[in-house]
N, C-alpha and C positions, 0 to 999 in steps of 0.2 A: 217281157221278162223271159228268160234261157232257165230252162232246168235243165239240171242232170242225174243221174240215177246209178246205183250198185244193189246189189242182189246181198241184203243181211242173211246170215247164215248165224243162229243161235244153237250151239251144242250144246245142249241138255244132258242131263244123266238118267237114264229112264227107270222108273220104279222097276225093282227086281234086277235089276244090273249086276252082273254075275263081281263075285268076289273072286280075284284072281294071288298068285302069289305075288308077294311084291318083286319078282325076277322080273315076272313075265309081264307085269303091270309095267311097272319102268321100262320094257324092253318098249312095249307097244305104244309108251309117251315119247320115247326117242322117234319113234317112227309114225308119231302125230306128227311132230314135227318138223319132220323130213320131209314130211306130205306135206305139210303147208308151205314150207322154205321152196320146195318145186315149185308149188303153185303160184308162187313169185318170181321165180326165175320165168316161168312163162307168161310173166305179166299179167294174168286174171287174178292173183290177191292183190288187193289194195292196201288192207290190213289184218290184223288177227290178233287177239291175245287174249286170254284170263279175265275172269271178271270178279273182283271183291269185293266185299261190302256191299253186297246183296241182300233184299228179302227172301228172295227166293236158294236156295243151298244147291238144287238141279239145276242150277246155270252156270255153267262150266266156263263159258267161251263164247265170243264173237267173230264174224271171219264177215270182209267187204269181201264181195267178190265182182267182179267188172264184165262176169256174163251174164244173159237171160238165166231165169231162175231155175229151169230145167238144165242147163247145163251146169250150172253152180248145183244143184243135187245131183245131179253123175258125180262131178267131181270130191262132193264131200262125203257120198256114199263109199265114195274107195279109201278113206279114211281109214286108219289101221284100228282106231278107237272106235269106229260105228262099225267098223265090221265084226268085231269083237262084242257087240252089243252094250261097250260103254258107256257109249255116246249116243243121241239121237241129233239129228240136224231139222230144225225148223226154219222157213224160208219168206220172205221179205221181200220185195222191192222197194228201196226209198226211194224215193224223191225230194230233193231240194235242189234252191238257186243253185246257177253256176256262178262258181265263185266261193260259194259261203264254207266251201268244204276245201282242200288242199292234200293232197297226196304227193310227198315223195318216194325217191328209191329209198330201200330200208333192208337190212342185212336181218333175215330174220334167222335165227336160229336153228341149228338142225340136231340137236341133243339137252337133254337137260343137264349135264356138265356143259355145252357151252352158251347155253343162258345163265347157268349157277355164275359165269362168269364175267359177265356183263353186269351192269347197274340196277342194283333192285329198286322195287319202287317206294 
């Protein structure tokens, strides 16, 4: 049997996580975004998005990312939201069959006006 493997990245919201105004909050979610939408035009996101309907409330988000795990934390440490200490990134390597999993290409978004405008869930 063939496995294959991506680097889970869970963005957390860490206790004391600074209140911001909501300008500056919204500016720096556009440009989560923009940061992740990059990270797919270079090919290392696999996926990313929100998570609901959680036990947990600090679990913000999930990101595949297609490099070793030290390089998937560079990368999500230059995150506009973990630099701002909104977010924190926890890191993962899965493993499972090849096959059992499927990634395509995927337009992901680069503002929340252009997710507001795509398909909710």
């Amino acid at each position: 049997m063939s496995f294959a493997s991506v680097t889970v990245g869970l963005l957390v919201r860490p206790d004391g996580a600074p209140e911001l105004p909501e300008a500056e909050d919204d500016a720096l979610q556009d440009a989560h975004l923009a940061h992740l939408a990059s990270l797919a035009d270079e090919g290392v996101l696999a996926s990313a998005g929100p998570v609901v309907d959680q036990d947990d409330p600090s679990l913000r988000g999930i990101v595949l990312l297609s490099t070793p795990i030290d390089d998937a934390r560079a990368l999500l440490e230059e995150d506009p939201r973990v630099r701002a200490g909104l977010l924190e990134v926890r890191l993962a390597r899965w493993v499972f069959p090849v096959g059992s999993l499927r990634f395509g290409a995927a337009d992901f978004p680069r503002s929340v006006a252009e997710a507001a405008g795509r398909e909710k869930l």
